[in-house]
Structure formats: structure tokens, C-alpha cells
N, C-alpha and C positions, 0 to 999 in steps of 0.2 A: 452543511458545513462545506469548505472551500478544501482543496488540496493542493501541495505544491509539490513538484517533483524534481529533486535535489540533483539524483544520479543520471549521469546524461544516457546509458542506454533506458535508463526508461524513458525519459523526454523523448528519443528516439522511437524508441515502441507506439508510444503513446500517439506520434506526429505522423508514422506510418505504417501503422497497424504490423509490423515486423521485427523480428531477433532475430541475432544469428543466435545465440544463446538459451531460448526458452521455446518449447514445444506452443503449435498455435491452441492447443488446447489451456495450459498455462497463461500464456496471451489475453485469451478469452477471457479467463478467471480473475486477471489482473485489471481489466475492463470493466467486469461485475464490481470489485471491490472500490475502485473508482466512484463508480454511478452510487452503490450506495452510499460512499463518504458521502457526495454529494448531496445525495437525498434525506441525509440523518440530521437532525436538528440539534442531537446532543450524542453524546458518547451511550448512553443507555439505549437508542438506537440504534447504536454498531453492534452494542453487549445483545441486543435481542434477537439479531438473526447470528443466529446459532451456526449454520454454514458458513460463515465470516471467519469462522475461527480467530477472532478480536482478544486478543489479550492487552490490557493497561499496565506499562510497568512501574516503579516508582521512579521521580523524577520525569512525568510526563511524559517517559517514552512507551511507544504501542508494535506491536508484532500483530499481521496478518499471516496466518500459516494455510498456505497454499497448497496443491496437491504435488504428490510426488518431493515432496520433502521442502520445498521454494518457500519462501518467507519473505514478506516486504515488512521492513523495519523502517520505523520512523518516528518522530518526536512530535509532541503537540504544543503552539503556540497561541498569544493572543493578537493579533492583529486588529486596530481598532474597536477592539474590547467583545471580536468574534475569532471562535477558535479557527485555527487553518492546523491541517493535518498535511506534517511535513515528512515527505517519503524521502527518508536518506539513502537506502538500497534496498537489492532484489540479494536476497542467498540462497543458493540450494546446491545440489548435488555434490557437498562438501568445499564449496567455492566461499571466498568471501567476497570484499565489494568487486563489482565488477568498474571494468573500464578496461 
């Protein structure tokens, strides 16, 4: 599956492995979740690793729950008749979107 990243401190993170906002351990974790989008052919690939903490919501939106309370929330689409997992934002420590 493909990802795209909505929120510009991710695209940030993402382009230079850096936050001012999210511990590098967090970072890390956000990286991991990344690679397995990538790697997962279908949503029952995300639902089976269980450390993913993958939830599906109705109306096609999906929640990764991160450590330390951090969440990347985002919606799933079709693009050329293949899904892309679309990361709207990063929440945690009581924060909402960031920017």
C-alpha cells in the first residue's frame, strides 16, 4: 500500500528525520508505521501486526496509536483503483493538529 502525508510537520519529519515536537523514540515508531503501510498489501496486513495498534474507523478513517499517548490519524482512499493511506495528523500529549 502507498502513503501520503497530509500534515506538513510530518512531510518534515519524514524529509529530515527531525521534530521539534515528538521524541526521537516516537520518530522511530512513526517510521516503523510507515515501512509497514508500505509493506502491507491490504488492510488485514496492518490489522495483523498487533504492535501497529491499527484501528479502522467507519467511513474509511484509520488511527495508529503510538507510544506515549501519540496517534497518527488518517483516512483511506482509492487511487487508480489502489488504496493510499492518507495521514491527516500526529496527536498526542493532549495537542490537536499540529502546525
Amino acid at each position: 500500500m502507498r502513503f501520503r502525508l497530509q500534515d506538513e510537520e510530518l512531510r518534515s519529519l519524514y524529509a529530515t528525520g527531525t521534530s521539534s515536537r515528538v521524541t526521537d523514540d516516537v520518530a522511530m515508531t512513526i517510521f516503523g508505521v510507515l515501512e509497514a503501510i508500505e509493506a502491507a498489501a491490504s488492510l488485514d496486513d496492518l490489522r495483523s501486526l498487533v504492535s501497529l495498534r491499527f484501528s479502522n474507523h467507519p467511513s474509511d478513517q484509520f488511527e495508529f496509536a503510538l507510544p506515549s499517548g501519540w496517534r497518527l490519524i488518517g483516512r483511506r482512499v482509492a487511487e487508480a483503483g489502489s488504496p493510499v493511506m492518507i495521514i491527516d495528523e500526529i496527536r498526542g500529549n493532549g495537542e490537536g493538529r499540529a502546525g
